[in-house]
C-alpha positions in Angstrom: 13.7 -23.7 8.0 12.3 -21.4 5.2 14.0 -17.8 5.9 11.1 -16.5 4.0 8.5 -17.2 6.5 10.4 -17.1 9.6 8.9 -15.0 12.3 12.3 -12.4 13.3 14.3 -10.6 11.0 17.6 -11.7 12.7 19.0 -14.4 15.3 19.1 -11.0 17.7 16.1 -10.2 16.9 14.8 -13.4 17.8 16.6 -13.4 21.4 16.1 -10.0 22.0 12.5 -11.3 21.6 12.3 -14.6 23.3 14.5 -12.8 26.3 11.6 -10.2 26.7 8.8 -12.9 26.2 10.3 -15.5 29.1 10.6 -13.1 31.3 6.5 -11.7 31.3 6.3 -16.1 31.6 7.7 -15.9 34.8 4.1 -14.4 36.1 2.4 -17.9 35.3 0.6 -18.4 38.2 0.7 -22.8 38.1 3.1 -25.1 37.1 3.2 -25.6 33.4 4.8 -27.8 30.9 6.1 -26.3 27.4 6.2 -28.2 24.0 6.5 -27.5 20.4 3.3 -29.4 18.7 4.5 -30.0 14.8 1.8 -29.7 11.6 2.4 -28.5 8.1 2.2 -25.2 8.8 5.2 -24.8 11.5 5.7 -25.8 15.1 3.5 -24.5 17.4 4.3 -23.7 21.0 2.0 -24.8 23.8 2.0 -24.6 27.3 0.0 -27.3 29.0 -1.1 -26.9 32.6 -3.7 -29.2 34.9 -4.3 -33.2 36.0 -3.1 -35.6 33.2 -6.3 -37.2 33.3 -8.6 -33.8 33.3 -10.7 -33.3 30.4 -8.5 -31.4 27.5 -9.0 -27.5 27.2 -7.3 -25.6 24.4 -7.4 -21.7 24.6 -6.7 -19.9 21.6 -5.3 -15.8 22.6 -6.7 -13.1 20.6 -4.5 -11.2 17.7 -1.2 -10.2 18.9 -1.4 -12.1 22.1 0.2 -15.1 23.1 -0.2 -17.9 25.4 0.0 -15.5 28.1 -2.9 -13.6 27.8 -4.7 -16.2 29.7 -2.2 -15.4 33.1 -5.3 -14.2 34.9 -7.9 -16.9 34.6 -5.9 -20.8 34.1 -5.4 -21.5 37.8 -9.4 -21.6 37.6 -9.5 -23.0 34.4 -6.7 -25.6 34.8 -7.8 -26.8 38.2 -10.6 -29.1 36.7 -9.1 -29.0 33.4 -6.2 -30.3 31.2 -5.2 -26.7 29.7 -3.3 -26.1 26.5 -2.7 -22.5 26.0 -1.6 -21.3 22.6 0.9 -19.2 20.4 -0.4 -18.3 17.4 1.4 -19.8 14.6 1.4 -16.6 12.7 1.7 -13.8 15.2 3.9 -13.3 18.2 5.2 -15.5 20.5 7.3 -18.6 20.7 5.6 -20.8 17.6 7.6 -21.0 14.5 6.1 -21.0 11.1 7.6 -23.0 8.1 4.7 -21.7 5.5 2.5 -18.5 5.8 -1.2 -18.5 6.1 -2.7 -17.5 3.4 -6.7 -17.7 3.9 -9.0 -18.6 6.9 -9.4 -22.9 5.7 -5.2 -22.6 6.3 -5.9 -21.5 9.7 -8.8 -24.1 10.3 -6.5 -26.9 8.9 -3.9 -25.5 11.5 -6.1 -25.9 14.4 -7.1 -29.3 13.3 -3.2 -30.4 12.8 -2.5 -29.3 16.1 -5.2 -31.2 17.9 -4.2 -34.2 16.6 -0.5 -33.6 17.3 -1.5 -33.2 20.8 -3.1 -35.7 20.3 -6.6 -34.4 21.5 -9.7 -35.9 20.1 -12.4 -33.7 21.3 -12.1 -30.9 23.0 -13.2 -27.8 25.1 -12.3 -24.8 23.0 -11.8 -21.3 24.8 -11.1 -18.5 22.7 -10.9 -14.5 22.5 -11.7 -12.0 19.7 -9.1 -13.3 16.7 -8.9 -16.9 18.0 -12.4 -17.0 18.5 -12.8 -15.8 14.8 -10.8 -19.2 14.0 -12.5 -21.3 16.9 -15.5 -20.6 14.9 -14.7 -21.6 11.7 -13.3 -24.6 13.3 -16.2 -25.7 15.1 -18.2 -25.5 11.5 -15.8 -27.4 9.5 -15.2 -30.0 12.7 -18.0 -30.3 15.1 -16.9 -33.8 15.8 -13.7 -32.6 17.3 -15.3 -30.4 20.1 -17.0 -31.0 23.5 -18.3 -27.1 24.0 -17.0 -23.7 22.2 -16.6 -20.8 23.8 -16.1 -17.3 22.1 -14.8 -14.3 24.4 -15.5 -11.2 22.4 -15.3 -12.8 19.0 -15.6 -10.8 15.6 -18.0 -13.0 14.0 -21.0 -11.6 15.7 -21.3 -7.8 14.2 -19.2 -6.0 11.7 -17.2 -3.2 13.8 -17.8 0.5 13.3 -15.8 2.6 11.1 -14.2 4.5 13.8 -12.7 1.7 15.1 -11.7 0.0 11.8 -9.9 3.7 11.5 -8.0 3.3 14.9 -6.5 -0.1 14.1 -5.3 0.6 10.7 -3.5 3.7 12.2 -2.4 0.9 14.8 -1.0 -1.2 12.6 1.0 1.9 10.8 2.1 4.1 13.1 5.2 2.8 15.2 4.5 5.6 18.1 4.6 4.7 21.4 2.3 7.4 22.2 0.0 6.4 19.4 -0.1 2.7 20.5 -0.7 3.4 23.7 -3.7 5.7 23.0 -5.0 3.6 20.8 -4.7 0.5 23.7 -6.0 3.0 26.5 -8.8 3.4 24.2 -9.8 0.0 23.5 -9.1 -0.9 27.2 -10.9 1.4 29.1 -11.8 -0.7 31.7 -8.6 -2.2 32.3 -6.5 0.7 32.7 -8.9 2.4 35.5 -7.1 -0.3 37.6 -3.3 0.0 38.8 -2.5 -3.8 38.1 -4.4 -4.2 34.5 -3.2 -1.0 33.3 0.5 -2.5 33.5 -1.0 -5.3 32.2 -2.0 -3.6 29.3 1.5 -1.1 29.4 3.3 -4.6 29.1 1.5 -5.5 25.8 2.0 -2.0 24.4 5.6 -2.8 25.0 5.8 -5.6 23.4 3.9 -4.4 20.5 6.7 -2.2 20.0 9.0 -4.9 20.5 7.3 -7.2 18.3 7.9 -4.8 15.1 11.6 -4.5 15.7 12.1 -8.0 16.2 9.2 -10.2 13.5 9.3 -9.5 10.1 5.9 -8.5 8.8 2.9 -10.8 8.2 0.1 -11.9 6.6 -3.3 -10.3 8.4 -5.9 -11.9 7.0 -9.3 -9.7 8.4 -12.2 -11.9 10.2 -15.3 -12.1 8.9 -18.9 -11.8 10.1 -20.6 -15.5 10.4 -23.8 -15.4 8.4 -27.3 -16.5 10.0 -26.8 -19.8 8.4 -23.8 -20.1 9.8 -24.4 -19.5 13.5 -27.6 -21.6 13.0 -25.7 -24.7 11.7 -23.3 -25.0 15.0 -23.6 -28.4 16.3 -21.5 -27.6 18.6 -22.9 -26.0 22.7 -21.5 -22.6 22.0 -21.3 -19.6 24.6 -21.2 -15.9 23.8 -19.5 -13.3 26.2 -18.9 -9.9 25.9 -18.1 -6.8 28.2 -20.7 -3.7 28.2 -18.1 -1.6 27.3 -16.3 -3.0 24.0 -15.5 -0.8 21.6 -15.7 -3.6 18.7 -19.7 -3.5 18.2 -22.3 -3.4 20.6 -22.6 -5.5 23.4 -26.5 -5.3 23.6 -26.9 -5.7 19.7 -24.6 -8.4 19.3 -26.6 -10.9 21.8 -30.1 -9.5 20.2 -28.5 -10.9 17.1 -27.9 -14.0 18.7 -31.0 -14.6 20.2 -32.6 -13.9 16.8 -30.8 -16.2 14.6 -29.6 -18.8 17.1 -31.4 -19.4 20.6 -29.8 -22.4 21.3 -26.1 -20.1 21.7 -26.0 -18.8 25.2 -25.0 -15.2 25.8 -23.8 -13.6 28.6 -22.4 -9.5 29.4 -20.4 -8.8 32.0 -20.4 -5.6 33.5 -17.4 -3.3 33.6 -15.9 -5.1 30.6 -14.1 -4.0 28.0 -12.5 -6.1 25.3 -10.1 -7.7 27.5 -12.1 -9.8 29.7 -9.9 -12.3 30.8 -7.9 -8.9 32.4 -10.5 -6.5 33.2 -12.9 -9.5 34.4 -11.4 -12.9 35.1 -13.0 -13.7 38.2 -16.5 -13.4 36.0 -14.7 -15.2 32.8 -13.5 -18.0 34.7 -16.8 -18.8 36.4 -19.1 -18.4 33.4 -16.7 -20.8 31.1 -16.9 -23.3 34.3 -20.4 -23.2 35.1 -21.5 -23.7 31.0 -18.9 -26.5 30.8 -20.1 -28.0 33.6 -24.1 -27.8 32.3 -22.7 -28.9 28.9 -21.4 -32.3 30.9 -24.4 -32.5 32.5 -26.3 -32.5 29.4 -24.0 -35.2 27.5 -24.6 -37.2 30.7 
């Protein structure tokens, strides 16, 4: 393994880590199978729930999440579905890099690598806010490879204000628990006016903190705004959500946008939503990706 890219600073590091990360696993609701999927870029971990014979799902977490952001909604997803939830190659979690990513085609190349080391030729692809931001490239550079795309809270929509762009620079700098938990609270606000998300959202604070003892630093390479030409060339049946209350842009604005430059996407806002939909809303997640999947199939049919 190349020391210069490896995610944790030391061998402690890396089971003080894995120690904390297994045990937040224990909370996975269905059984699950584990597996290191190899491409050029490192091994990436995967945890693969539903019937064998379902059709394939791959859900890509947002930044600093792992496959476990998606505790709340992959009984539902996963009881119709084959579902392979992701670690980020180059973020935290249980993948292991073997050469950094340097610019978004590295991450696009990733996905595709990964696909066909699971050895998935078209898939449903489920992603939130970072991973969407790489679903999307994706799905321009490989339409063939997808059944349906669907973006939870994705940056490619709206640039974010300045206020926020503010907040999460501090948020990368500042190792305060107080700060990082303001700054989550924040971005959160409808998670953390309930008792069970706001540990929820507690837990990842924790292991934000966690997460810069143990990785070394990396790479962040910032998303980037899909142009009209870009959202109007997606061959691909594409579905928008959002919550009314997220902080990145807003919700409203974002799906005029949409409806402006590409009709054919289909947009939905969820009420008393933040960000974190899959947390603050799963219930309403879960049942919009269904129900479009399921008129996508009907379409194809």
């Amino acid at each position: 393994m190349n020391d210069q890219v490896h995610p944790f600073r030391s061998p402690s590091a890396r089971d003080t880590y894995l120690s904390w990360y297994d045990e937040q696993a224990e909370k996975w609701p269905v059984p699950a199978e584990t597996q290191l999927a190899g491409t050029s870029f490192g091994n990436t971990f995967v945890r693969v729930c539903g019937p064998h014979e379902a059709p394939p799902m791959v859900l890509v977490p947002g930044d600093g999440e792992t496959s476990l952001a998606w505790t709340l909604v992959v009984e539902a997803l996963s009881a119709g579905y084959r579902t392979y939830c992701v670690d980020h190659l180059n973020d935290v979690g249980r993948s292991v890099p073997t050469r950094p990513v340097k610019r978004p085609a590295d991450y696009v190349q990733w996905l595709e690598e990964l696909l066909t080391a699971l050895g998935l030729e078209r898939v449903h692809l489920v992603a939130h806010s970072y991973g969407a931001w790489i679903s999307s490239l994706f799905a321009l550079a490989h339409p063939d490879r997808l059944q349906s795309l669907v973006l939870l809270a994705p940056p490619t929509v709206l640039r974010p204000p300045v206020g926020l762009m503010v907040r999460a620079i501090l948020y990368g700098l500042l190792p305060f628990r107080f700060y990082l938990q303001r700054y989550m609270y924040w971005y959160a606000s409808d998670c953390v006016r309930d008792a069970e998300t706001r540990t929820i959202i507690d837990a990842m604070v924790e292991e934000q903190l966690l997460a810069r003892k143990c990785f070394k630093r990396r790479t962040f390479l910032i998303p980037t705004v899909m142009a009209d030409g870009d959202w109007q060339s997606l061959r691909v049946p594409t579905m928008f959500l959002v919550g009314e209350n997220d902080v990145s842009y807003s919700a409203r604005m974002a799906v005029r946008r949409l409806d402006r430059v590409a009709p054919n996407v289909t947009s939905r806002i969820a009420a008393n939503a933040d960000h974190h939909l899959t947390l603050c809303r799963p219930d309403w997640t879960s049942d919009r990706v269904l129900e479009f999947l399921s008129v996508t199939a009907d379409t194809e049919l």
